[in-house]
C-alpha positions as CSV (number, residue, x, y, z in Angstrom):
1,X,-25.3,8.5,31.1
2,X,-23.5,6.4,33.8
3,X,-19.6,6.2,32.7
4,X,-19.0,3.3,34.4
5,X,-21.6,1.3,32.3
6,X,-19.5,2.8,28.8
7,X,-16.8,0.5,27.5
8,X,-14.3,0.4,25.0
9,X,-16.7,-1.4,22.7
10,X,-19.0,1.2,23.0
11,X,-16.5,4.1,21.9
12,X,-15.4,2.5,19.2
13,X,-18.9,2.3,17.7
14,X,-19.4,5.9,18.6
15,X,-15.7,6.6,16.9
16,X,-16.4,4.7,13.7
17,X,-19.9,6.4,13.2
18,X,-18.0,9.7,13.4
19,X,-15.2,8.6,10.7
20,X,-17.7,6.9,8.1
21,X,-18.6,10.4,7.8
22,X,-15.0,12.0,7.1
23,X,-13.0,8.9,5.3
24,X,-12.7,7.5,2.1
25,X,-14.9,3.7,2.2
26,X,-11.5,2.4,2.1
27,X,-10.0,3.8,4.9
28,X,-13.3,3.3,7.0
29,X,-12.9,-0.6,5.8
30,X,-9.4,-0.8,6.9
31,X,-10.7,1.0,10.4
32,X,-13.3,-1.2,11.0
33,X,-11.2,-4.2,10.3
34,X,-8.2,-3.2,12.9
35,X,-10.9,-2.2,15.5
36,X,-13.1,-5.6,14.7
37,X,-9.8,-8.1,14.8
38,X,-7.2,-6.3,17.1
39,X,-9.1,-4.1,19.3
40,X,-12.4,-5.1,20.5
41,X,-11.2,-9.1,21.1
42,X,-8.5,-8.4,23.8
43,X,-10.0,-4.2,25.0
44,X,-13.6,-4.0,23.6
45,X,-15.2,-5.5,27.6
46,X,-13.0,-2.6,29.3
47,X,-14.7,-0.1,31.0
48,X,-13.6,3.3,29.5
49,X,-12.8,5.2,32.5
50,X,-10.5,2.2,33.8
51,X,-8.4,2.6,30.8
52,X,-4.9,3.7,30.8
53,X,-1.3,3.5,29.8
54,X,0.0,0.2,31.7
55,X,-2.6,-1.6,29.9
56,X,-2.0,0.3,26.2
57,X,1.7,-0.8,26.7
58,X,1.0,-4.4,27.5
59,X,-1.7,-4.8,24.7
60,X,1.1,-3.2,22.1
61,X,4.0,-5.5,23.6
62,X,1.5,-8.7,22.7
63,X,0.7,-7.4,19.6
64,X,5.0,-7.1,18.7
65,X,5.4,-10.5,20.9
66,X,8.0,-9.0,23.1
67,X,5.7,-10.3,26.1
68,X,7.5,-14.2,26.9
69,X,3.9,-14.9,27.8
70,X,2.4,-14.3,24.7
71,X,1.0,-17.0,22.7
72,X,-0.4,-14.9,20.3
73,X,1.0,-14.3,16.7
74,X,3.2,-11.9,15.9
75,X,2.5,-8.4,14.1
76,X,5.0,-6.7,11.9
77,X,6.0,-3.3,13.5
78,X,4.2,-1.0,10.6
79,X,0.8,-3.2,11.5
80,X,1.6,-2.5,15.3
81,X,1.9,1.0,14.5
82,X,-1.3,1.1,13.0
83,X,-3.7,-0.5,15.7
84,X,-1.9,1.6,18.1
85,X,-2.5,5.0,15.9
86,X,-6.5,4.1,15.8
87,X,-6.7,2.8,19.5
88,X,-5.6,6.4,20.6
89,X,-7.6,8.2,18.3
90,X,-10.3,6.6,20.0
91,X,-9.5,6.8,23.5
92,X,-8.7,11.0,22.7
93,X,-12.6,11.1,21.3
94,X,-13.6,8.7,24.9
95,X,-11.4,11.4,27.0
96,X,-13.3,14.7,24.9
97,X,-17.1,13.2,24.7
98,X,-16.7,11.9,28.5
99,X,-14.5,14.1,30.1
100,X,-12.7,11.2,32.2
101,X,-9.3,13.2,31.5
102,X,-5.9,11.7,29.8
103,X,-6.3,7.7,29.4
104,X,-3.2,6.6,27.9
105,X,-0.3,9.8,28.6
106,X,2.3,7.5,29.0
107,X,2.0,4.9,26.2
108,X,4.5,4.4,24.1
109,X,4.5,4.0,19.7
110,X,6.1,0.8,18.8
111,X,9.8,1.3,17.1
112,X,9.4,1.5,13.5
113,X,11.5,-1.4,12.1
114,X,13.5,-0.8,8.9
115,X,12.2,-3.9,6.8
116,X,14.4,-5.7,3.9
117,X,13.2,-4.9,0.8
118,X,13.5,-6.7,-2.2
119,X,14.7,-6.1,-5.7
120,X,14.5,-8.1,-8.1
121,X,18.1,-9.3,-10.2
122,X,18.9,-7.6,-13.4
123,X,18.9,-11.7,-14.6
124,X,15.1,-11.6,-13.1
125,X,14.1,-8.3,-15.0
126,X,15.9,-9.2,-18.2
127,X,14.0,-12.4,-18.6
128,X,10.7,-11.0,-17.4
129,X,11.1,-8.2,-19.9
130,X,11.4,-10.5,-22.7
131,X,8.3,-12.7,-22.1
132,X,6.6,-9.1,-22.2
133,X,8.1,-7.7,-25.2
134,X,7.2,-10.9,-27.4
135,X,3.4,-10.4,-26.4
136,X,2.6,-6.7,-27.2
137,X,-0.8,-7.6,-28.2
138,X,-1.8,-8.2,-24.9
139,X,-2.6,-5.3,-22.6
140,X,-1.9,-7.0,-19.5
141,X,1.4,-7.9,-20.5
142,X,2.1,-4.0,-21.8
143,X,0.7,-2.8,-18.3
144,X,4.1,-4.6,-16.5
145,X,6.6,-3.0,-18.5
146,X,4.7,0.3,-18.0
147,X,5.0,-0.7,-14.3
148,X,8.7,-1.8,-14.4
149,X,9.3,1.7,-16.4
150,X,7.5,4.1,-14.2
151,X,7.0,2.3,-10.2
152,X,3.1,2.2,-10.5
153,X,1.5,0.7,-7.8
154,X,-1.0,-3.0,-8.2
155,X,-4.0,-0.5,-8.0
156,X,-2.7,2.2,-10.2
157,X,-1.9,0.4,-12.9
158,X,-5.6,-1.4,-12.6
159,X,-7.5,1.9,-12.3
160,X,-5.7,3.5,-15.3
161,X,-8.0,4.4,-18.1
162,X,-6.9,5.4,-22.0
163,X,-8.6,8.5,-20.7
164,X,-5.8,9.1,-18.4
165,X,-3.2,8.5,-21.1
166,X,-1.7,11.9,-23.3
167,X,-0.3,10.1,-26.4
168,X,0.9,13.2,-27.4
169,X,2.6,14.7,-24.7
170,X,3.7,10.8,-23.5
171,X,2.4,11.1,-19.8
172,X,0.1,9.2,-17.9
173,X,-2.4,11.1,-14.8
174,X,-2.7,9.0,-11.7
175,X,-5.9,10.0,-10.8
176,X,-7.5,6.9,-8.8
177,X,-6.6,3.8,-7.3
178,X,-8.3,0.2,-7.0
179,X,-8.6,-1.8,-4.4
180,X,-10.7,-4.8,-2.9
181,X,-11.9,-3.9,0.4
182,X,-13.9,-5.9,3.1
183,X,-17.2,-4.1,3.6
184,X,-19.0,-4.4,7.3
185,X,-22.7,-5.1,6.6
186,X,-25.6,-4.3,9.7
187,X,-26.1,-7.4,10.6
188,X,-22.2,-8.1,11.6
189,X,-21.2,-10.1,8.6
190,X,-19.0,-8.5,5.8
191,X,-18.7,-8.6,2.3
192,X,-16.0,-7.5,-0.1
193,X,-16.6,-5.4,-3.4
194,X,-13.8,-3.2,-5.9
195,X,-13.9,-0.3,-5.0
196,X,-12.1,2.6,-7.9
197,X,-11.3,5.9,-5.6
198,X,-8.7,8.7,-5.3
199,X,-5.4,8.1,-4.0
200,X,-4.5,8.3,-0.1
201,X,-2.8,11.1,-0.3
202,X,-2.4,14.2,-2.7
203,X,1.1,13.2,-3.9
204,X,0.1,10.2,-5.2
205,X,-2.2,12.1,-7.6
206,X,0.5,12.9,-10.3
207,X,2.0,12.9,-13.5
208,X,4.4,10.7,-14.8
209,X,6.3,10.6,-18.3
210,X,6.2,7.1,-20.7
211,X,9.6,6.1,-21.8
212,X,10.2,6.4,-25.1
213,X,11.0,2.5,-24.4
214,X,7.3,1.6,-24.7
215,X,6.1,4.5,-26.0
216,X,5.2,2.5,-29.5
217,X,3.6,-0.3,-27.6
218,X,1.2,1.8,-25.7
219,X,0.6,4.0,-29.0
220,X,-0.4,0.7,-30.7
221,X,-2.6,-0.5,-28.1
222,X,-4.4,2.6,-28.0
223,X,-5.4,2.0,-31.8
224,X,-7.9,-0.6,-30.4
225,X,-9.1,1.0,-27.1
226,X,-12.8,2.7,-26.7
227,X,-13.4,5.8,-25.7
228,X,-13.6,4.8,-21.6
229,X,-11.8,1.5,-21.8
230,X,-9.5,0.9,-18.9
231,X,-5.8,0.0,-20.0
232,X,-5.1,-3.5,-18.8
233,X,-8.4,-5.0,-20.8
234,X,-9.3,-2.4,-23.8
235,X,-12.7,-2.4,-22.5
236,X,-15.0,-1.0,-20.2
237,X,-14.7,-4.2,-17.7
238,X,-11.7,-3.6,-15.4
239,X,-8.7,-6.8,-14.5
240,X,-9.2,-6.2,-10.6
241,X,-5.7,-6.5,-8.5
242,X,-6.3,-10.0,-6.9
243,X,-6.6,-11.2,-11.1
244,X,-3.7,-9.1,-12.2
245,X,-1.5,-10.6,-9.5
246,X,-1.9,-13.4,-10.4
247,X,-1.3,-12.7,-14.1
248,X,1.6,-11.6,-12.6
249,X,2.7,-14.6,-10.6
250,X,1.8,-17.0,-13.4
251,X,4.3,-15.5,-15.6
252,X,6.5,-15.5,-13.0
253,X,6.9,-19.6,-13.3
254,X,6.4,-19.6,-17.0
255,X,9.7,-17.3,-16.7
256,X,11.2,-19.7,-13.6
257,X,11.7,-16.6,-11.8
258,X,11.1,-17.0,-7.8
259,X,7.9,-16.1,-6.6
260,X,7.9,-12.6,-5.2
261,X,5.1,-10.0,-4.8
262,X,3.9,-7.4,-7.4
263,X,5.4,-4.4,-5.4
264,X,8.8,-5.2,-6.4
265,X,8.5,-4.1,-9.9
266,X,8.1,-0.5,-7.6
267,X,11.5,-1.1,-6.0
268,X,13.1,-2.5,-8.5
269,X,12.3,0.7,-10.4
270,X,13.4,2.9,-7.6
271,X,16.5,0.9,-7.1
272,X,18.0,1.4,-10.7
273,X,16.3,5.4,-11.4
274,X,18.9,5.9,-8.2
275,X,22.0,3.5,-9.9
276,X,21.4,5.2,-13.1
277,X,21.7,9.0,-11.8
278,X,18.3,10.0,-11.0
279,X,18.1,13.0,-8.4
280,X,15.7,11.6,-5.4
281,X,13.7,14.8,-6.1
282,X,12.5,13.6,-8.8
283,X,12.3,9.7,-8.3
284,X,10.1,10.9,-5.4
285,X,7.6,13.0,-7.5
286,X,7.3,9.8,-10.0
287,X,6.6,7.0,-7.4
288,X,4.1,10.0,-5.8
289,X,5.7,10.0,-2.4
290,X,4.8,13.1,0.2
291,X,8.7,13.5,0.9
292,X,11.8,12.3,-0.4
293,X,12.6,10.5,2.9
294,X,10.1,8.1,2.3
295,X,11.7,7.3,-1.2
296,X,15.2,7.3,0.8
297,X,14.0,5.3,3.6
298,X,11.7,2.5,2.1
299,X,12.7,2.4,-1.5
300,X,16.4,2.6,-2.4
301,X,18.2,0.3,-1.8
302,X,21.7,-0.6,-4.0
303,X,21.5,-4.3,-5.7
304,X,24.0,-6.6,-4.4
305,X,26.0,-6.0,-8.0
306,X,26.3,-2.3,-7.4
307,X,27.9,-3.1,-4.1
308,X,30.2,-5.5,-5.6
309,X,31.4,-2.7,-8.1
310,X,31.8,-0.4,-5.5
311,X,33.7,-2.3,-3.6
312,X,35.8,-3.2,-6.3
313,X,36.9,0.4,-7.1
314,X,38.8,0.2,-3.4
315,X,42.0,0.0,-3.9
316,X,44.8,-0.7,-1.2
């Protein structure tokens, strides 16, 4: 085969054919996505063997929009990161299958920026809390207090079967993960479907205790469950995580709380396990994190009223 004639295009096919075989469907998705959006539209008409690291570093400046030229739009650093991490993966399998030697040596991984996370108020939680607790008869409702009292994740909580739940030795087995993922078809179009799988990573399979809190609300829900009903419905139909956000959101205005993303039910729960004592060690373990510098890094963070009261104990 002519190496001249082989583009970038054309190893990225070859690439993806070789990960459909390896990945979960959702992690091929999310491949085939970055490669179809990011990759192909500004690289895919390069010739492989003309490839190398002043043209890596200029692509990844556009993507960041450090390049005064750039018209394009602007990429947080983590998605950066990522098209970066798959555009090398496939330039190393051009560089073994081809033999053209190193491409892209001297490229450079975009900074990882430390973005603000937020927490909700203990105002927020408080009144949040109470429109759950005067609706225990509804699953969905039950489903965010388990998530404010244990840091599940959107797709955790909307995999989680009764069959996942020991009432009697109050914990819950995150075993699987849901997630609505865009689906390349043959003919170049895409499609999107649910898709129920194992989690990412082995952590993130893990056990985590109920709080006595809402132990007795669980407990009662479980009296009307079947045998495989998922938790958020009772049945064997599942509340998908596009519906139960915005479940989420809508009780969000009934509440007049401000409208913020599901996830920060998960740092809001990290936030106060750390004001209230909890070793990281274990904080870690429960959110299902590989390391405890992830849980350091990304998920604790001290409210604005702990720093007041801090601050207040200084005395000069």
């Amino acid at each position: 085969m002519d190496i001249s004639k082989i583009t970038i295009a054309d190893v990225c096919t070859e690439w993806l054919n070789m990960k459909k075989l390896s990945v979960k469907q959702s992690t091929y998705a999310k491949y085939h996505y970055i490669i179809k959006t990011e990759i192909l539209p500004e690289l895919g008409d390069y010739p492989l063997e003309k490839m190398n690291s002043s043209i890596i570093n200029a692509f990844t400046s556009r993507k960041l929009g450090v390049d005064p030229n750039c018209t394009d739009r602007r990429l947080a650093s983590k998605t950066v990161r990522d098209i970066y991490t798959i555009l090398k993966s496939v330039l190393r399998y051009g560089e073994n299958e081809y033999h053209t030697g190193p491409l892209a040596a001297n490229t450079v991984l975009p900074k990882p920026k430390r973005e603000s996370i937020e927490t909700l108020t203990m105002m927020e939680l408080r009144k949040i809390a109470k429109y759950l607790w005067e609706r225990p008869w509804d699953a969905r409702c039950v489903g965010l207090l388990l998530c404010m009292y244990s840091g599940m994740r959107l797709g955790e909580i909307c995999a989680l079967k009764w069959e996942d739940v020991d009432l009697d030795k109050k914990t819950i087995y995150i075993r699987h993960t849901m997630q609505r993922i865009t689906v390349p078809e043959e003919n170049g179009e895409s499609k999107t479907r649910i898709v129920v799988d194992e989690p990412k990573t082995q952590s993130s399979m893990r056990l985590i205790p109920i709080s006595d809190e809402i132990y007795p609300l669980i407990k009662n829900l479980h009296r009307f469950s079947g045998a495989n009903a998922y938790f958020l419905s009772n049945t064997e139909r599942f509340v998908e995580p596009r519906n139960y956000q915005y479940f989420f959101k809508s009780i969000l205005k009934k509440t007049e709380i401000r409208n913020v993303n599901f996830h920060i039910l998960r740092h809001t729960f990290a936030t106060q396990c750390v004001e209230v004592g909890m070793d990281i060690k274990t904080l870690s373990e429960i959110l299902g994190h590989s390391s405890t510098n992830i849980t350091l890094t990304y998920y604790v963070h001290s409210s604005l009223e702990t720093k007041q009261k801090q601050v207040n104990l200084l005395k000069i």
